[in-house]
C-alpha angles and dihedrals in degrees: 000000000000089000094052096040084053090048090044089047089049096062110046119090126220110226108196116210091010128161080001147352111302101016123112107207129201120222117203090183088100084055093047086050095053109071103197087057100039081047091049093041087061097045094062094042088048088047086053085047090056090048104050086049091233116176091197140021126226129214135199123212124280121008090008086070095051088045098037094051094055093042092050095050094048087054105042105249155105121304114215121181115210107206148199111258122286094012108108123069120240130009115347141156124258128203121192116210137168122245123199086273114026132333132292127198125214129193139202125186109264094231100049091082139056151182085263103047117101108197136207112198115210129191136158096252142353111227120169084333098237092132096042094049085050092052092044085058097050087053080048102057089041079064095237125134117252106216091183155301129270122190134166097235141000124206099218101189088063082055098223087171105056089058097042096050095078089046090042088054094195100332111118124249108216125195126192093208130004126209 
């Protein structure tokens, strides 16, 4: 895993100041360029998929989309977008959560999701979570099972984690690369 964490690493760029004054962004657009380590990144993504036994992916908009598709093609399963609110046409599902300033609402469609699907949620990186604990109890509401969260990096000093375990109740959060 040391080989693939060094490929991944090498190929996110840190953006300083950006989208504002005093945060340093990373950019995953050099990873999705290079194909051997795109292609690496959704291997691995796909292998956590298998074990956790998901019958669907998740994906969070917007990079979780570009990582979860992938992921859920490699490993031979559904595809289900989470998106911002009021984006997607007909009944749908709609979670309120707090960011760091303000609130923020995402949506899923009501039918995509059952009592028999087990879901792996996937996203780019986890940050303070509030995103991912919003999306957990989505799954949550539509009455399917979460086995676990993937996500290419985690950003440990803004303690995701912490905030997603209670929400997890027992399913693992795996993270390529923490910083």
């Amino acid at each position: 895993m040391t080989d693939i964490k060094e490929l991944l690493l090498s190929r996110i760029r840190d953006v300083e100041d950006y989208p504002e004054q005093g945060v340093m962004f990373k950019d995953i657009t050099p990873l999705l360029a290079d194909p051997a380590a795109f292609t690496a990144l959704t291997d691995a993504l796909a292998e956590i998929a298998g074990r956790t036994g998901a019958t669907k992916v998740v994906g969070l908009e917007a990079r979780g989309f570009i990582l979860g598709a992938p992921v859920a093609v490699r490993a031979g399963l559904g595809f289900i977008p989470v998106r911002k609110a009021g984006k997607l046409p007909g009944a749908t599902l709609r979670q309120a959560y707090e960011l760091e300033y303000g609130s923020a609402e995402i949506e899923v469609h009501a039918e995509d999701l059952g009592t028999d699907d087990r879901i792996l949620i996937v996203d780019d990186v986890l940050a303070t979570g509030g995103t991912a604990e919003a999306s957990i109890q989505l799954v949550h509401r539509a009455g399917a099972e979460v086995v676990g969260v993937a996500v290419l990096m985690e950003l440990g000093f803004l303690r995701g984690r912490a905030r997603l375990e209670p929400a997890l109740m027992g399913a693992p959060l795996e993270a390529l690369i923490v910083v």
